[in-house]
KEKE-3310 file (N, C-alpha, C; in steps of 0.2 Angstrom, whole numbers, plus 5000, padded with zeros to 4 digits):
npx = (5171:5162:5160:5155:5155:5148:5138:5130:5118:5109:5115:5128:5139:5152:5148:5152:5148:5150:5151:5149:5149:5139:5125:5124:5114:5102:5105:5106:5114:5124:5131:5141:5139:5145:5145:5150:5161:5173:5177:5178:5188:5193:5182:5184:5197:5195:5186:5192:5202:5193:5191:5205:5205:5195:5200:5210:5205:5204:5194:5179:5167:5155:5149:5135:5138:5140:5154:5160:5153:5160:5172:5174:5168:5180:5188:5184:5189:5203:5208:5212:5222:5230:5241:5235:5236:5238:5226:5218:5224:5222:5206:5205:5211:5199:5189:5188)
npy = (5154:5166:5180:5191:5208:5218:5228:5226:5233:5235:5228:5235:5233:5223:5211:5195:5184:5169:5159:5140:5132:5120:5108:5091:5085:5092:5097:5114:5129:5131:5143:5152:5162:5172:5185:5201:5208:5221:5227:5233:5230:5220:5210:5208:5201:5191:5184:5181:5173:5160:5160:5155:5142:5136:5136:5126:5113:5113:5119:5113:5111:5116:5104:5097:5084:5073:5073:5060:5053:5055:5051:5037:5032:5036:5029:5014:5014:5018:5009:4997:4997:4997:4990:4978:4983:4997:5001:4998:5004:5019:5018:5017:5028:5037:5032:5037)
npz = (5275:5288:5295:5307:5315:5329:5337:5355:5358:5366:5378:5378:5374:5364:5350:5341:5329:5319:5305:5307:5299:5293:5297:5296:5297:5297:5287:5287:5289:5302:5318:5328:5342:5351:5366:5374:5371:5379:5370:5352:5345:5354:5351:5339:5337:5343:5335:5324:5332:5330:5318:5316:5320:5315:5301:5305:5307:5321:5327:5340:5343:5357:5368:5377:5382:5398:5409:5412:5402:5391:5394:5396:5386:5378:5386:5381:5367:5369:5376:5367:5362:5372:5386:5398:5411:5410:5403:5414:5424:5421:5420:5434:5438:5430:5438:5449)
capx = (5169:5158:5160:5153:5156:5145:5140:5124:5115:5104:5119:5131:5145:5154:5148:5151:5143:5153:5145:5155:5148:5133:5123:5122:5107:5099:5108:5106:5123:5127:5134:5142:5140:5149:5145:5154:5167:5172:5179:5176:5194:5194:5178:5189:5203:5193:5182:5200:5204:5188:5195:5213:5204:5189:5204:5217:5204:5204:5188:5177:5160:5154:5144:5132:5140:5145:5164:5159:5152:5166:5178:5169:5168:5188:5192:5185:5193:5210:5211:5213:5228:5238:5243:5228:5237:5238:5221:5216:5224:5215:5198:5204:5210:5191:5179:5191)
capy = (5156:5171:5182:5199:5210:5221:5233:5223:5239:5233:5229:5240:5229:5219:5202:5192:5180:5167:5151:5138:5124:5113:5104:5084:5081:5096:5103:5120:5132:5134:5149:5153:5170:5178:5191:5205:5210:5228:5235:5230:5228:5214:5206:5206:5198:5182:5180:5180:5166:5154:5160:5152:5136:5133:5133:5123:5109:5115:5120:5109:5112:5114:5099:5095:5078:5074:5072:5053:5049:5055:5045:5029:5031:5036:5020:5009:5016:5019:4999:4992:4998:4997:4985:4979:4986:5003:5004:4996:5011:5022:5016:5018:5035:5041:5030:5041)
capz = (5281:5286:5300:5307:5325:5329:5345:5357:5359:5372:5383:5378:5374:5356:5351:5336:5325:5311:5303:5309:5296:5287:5300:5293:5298:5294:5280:5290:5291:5311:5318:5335:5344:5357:5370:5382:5374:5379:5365:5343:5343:5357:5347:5332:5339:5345:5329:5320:5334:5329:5310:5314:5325:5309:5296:5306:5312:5330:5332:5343:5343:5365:5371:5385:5386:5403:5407:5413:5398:5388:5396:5397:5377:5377:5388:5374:5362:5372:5380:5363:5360:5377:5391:5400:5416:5407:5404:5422:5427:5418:5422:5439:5437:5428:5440:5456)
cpx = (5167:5159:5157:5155:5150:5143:5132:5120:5111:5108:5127:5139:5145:5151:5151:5150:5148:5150:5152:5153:5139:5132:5122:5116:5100:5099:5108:5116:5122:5130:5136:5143:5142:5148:5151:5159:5168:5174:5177:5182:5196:5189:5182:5195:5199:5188:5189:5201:5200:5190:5200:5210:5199:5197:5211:5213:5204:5197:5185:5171:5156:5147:5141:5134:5142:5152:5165:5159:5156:5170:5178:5171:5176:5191:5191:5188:5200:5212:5212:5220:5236:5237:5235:5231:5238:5230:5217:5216:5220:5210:5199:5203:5201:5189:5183:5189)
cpy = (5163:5175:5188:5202:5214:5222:5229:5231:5240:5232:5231:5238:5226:5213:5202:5186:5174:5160:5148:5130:5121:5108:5098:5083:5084:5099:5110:5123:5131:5140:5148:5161:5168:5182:5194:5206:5220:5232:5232:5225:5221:5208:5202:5199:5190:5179:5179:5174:5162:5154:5154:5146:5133:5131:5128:5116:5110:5116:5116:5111:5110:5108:5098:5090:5077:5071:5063:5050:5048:5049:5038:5026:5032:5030:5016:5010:5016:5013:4996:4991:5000:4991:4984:4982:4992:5005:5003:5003:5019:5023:5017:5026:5040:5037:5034:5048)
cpz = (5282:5292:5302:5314:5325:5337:5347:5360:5367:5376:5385:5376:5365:5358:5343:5333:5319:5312:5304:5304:5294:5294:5297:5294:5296:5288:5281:5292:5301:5314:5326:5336:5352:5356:5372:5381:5375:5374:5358:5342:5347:5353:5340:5332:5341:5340:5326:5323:5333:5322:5311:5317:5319:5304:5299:5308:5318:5334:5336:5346:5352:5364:5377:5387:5393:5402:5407:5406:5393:5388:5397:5391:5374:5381:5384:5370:5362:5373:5375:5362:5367:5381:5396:5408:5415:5407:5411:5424:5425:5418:5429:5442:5435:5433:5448:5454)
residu = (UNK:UNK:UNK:UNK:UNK:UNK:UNK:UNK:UNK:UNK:UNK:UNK:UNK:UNK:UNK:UNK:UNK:UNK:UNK:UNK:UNK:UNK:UNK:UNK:UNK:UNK:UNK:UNK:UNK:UNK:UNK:UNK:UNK:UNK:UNK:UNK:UNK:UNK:UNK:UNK:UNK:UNK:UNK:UNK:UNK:UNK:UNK:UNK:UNK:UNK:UNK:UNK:UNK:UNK:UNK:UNK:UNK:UNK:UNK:UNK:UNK:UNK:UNK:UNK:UNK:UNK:UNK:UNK:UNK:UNK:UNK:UNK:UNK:UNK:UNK:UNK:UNK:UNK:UNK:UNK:UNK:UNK:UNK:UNK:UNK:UNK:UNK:UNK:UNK:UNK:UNK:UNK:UNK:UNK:UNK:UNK)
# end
């Protein structure tokens, strides 16, 4: 894992940069940048926090999925293995 901080000159503030993985599809690395922090030392501290979320499995890469469809895709997968009034209720809770 690769990281860097560095000062955004143009608006005066820390961001920073680290590869967060190998795209499959592409074979291309990936990277994730973050803006706006105010100082190097706060930049530091949240590239170290995607550090400790890349090596624990934690990370989770942001999607544009909506939450509907998510959850649509988690009720099949969740209704196999419960009560069918357990998942009832859960399909009710998500279509509310």
């Amino acid at each position: 894992m690769r990281g860097s901080v560095r000062k955004d000159a143009k608006r005066g503030s820390w961001c920073f940069v680290v590869d967060v993985g190998v795209d499959p599809a592409t074979g291309k690395r990936r990277q994730k940048y973050k803006r706006g922090f105010k100082t190097r030392k706060a930049a530091e501290t949240a590239l170290r926090d995607v550090f400790a979320e890349l090596r624990g499995g934690e990370y989770v890469e942001p999607s544009a999925q909506p939450l509907r469809v998510y959850l649509e895709h988690w009720l099949e997968t969740v209704a196999v293995n419960r009560k069918e009034s357990t998942a009832g209720g859960y399909a009710h809770k998500i279509r509310r």
